[in-house]
N, C-alpha and C positions, 0 to 999 in steps of 0.2 A: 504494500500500500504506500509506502513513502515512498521507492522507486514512481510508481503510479502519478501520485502526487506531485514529485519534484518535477515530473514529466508533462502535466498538464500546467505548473507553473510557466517553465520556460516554452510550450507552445504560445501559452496565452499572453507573454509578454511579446513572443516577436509578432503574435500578430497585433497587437496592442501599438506597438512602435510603429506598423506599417497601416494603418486603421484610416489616418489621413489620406492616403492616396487612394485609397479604396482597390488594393492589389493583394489582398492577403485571403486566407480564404483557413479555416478547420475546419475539422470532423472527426468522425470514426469509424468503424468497420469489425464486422468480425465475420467467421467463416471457419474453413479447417486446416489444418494444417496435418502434413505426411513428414515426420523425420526418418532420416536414412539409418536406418539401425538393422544390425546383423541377426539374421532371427533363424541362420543355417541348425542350431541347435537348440533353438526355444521349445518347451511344450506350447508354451503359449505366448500371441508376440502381438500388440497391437499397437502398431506406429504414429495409429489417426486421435487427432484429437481435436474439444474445439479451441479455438482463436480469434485474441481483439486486438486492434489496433486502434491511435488516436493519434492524430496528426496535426501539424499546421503547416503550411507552405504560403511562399511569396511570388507572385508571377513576375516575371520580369521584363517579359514581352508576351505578344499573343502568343509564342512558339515554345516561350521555355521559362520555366519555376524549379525553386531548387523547396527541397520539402523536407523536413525535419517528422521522426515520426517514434511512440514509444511503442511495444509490442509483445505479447505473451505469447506464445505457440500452445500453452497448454500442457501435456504428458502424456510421454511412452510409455509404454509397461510391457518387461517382457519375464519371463521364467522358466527356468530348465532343472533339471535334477540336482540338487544338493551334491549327490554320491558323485558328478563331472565338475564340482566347482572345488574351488581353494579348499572347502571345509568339510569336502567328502567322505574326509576319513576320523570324523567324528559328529557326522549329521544322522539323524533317526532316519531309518530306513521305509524310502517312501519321502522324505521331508526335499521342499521345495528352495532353490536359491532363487529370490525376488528382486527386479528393479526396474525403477523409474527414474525417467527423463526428461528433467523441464528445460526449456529454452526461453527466456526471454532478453531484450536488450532496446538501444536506440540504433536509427538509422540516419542519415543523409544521404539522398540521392538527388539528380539532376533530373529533370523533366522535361521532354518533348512532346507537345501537344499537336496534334491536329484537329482542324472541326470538319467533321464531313458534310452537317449543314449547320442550320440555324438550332438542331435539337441535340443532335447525339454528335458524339465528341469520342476519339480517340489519344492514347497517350502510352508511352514507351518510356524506362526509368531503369536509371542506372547509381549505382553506389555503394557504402560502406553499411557495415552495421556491426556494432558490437556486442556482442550476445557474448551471454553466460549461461553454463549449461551447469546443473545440477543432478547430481544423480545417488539417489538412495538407496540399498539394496539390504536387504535381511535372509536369512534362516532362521526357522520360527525355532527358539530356543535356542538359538547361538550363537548368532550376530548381527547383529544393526548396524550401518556405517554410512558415511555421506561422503560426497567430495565435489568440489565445483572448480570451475575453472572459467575465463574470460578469453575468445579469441576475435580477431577480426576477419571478419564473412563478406565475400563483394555479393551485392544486392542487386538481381535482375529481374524487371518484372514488366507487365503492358497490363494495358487494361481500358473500359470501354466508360462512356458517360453518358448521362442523358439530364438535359438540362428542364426540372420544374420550370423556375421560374427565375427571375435575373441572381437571384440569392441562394437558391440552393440547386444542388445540385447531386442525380445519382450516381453510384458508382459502382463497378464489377472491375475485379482483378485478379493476377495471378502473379506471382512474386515467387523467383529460388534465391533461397540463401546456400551459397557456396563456399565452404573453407580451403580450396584447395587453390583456390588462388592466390593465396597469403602465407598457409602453410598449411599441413594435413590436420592440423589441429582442431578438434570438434568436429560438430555431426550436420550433414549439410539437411535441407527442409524444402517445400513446396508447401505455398500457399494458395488455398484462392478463398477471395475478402468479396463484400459486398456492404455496402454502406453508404453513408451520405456525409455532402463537406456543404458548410456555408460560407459564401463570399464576404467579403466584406464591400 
């Protein structure tokens, strides 16, 4: 919640700063998100979860805004035998190793806009995001344990709009976060978002 928080602080200030020129625009979105997780040996693996985003951005011509945005992806869960993990050789037989995968972080990326008329609206988005992955994992009666880590993910994603009315406006998207163009570090995602931004 205070990630959350500090997150809709600083949307709401740069759009706040930009409010005079009537160029800035928030919203939010949510949808599901797929993390890339290895499930060659799970009993059971479920990578999909849901996801919100909240955003603000600045246009800076008709063609291009650069957009700041906070983001949860939700959580993984996967499980496999106790007796193939670290703690097999003192797990109850039968007893399961458990864990989960949350991702969230902030973004910056650049945006290209097109209109294809006066209603609906196209855009393609490029950039950074720094996500922090968490991940929890147990054996019931033997171990609990957590670890997290922060990496930097390049941000690619397109998506469609359709404009109510001069103020608001809807939106559909799809966005991958990928680590492997920075380093192999963390677990890449696919999202797709749907949601609404108000102009200012």
């Amino acid at each position: 919640m205070k990630k959350l928080s500090l997150a809709v602080v600083v949307i709401a200030t740069l759009t706040a700063h930009t409010f005079a020129s009537a160029q800035a625009y928030t919203g939010a979105t949510i949808g599901r998100s797929d993390q890339s997780l290895s499930c060659s040996s799970a009993t059971t693996c479920d990578t999909k979860s849901n996801n919100f985003k909240v955003f603000g951005g600045y246009n800076i011509d008709k063609n291009f805004a650069v957009e700041l945005a906070y983001f949860s992806l939700g959580s993984a869960n996967y499980s496999y035998p106790a007796s193939i993990s670290p703690y097999g050789n003192v797990a109850a037989p039968g007893a399961m190793f458990n864990s989960k995968v949350k991702q969230s972080g902030v973004s910056l990326a650049a945006i290209y806009k097109l209109e294809f008329n006066e209603t609906f609206g196209g855009f393609a988005k490029l950039g950074i995001a720094n996500v922090k992955e968490e991940q929890s994992f147990s054996v019931p009666g033997i171990a609990i344990g957590d670890s997290s880590f922060r990496s930097n993910k390049a941000l690619f994603g397109v998506g469609l709009t359709y404009k109510l009315s001069p103020d608001w406006t809807l939106r559909a998207e799809a966005e991958k976060l990928n680590p492997g163009t920075f380093s192999g570090k963390g677990r890449a995602a696919t999202n797709f978002n749907i949601g609404a931004q108000y102009n200012f």
